[in-house]
C-alpha positions in Angstrom: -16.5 -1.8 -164.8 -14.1 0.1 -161.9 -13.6 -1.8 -158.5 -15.2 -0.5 -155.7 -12.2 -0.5 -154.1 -10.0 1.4 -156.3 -12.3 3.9 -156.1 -11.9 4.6 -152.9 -8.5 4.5 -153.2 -8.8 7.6 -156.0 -11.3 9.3 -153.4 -8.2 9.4 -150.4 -9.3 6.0 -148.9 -6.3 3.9 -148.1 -5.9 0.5 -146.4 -6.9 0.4 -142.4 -6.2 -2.7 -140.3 -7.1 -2.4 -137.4 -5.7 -5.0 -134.0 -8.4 -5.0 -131.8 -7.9 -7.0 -128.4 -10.7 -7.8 -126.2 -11.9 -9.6 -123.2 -13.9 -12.8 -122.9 -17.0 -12.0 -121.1 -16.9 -15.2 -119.8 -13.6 -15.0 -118.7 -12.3 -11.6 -118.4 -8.7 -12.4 -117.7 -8.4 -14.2 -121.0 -7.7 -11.6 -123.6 -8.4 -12.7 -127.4 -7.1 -10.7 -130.9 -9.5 -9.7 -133.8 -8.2 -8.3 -136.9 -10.2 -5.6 -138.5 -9.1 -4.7 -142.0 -11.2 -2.6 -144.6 -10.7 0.9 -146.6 -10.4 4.1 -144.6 -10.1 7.8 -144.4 -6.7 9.1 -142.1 -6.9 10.4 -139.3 -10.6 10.5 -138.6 -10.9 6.7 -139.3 -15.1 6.9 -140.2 -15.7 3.5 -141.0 -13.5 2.1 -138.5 -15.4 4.0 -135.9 -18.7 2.6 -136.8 -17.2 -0.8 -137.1 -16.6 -0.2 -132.7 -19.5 1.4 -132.2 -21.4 -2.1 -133.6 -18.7 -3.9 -131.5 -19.7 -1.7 -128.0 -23.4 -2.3 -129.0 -23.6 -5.5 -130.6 -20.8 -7.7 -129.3 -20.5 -8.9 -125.7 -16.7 -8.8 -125.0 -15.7 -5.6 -124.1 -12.6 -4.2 -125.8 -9.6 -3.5 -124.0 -7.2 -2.0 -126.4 -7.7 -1.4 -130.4 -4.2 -0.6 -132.6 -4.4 1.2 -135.7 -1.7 0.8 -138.6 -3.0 3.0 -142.2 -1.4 2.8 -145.7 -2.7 4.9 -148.2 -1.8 2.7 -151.4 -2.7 5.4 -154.3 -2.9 8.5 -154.7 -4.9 10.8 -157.7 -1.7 12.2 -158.8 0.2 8.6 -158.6 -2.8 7.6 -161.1 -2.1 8.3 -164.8 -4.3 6.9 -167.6 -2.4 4.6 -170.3 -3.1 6.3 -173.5 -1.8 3.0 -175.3 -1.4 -0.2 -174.9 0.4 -2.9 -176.8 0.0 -6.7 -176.7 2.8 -9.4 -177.3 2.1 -12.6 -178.8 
């Protein structure tokens, strides 16, 4: 069975974290960090995107600045399939 993640990472998708700084509604001088960190297309960032549009409709402090860093990890011409393998005792 294949991970869903490597998958992904065959399909273009590579790791998205996102720093995501908001304001407490209760105290909107008080700004708080939440790290966001799933797999992601470059440069539209889909799934990211849907993650803050939950945020803006869901969530009650109101974002003030979001920072994006993206690492695609592999590649389908970095992949090659072992055609043997060996095992030591």
């Amino acid at each position: 069975m294949v991970a869903v993640e490597f998958e992904a990472q065959l399909k273009g998708y590579g790791l998205t974290t996102a720093e995501i700084i908001y304001r407490f509604p209760d105290h909107p001088g008080l700004l708080q960090q939440f790290l966001w960190q799933h797999y992601d297309l470059a440069p539209d960032f889909p799934e990211l995107f849907k993650f803050l549009e939950f945020w803006d409709k869901s969530i009650e402090g109101p974002i003030h600045s979001v920072q994006i860093a993206h690492h695609k990890l592999i590649g389908p011409s970095e992949w090659r399939k072992a055609d043997h393998s060996f095992g030591l005792h």
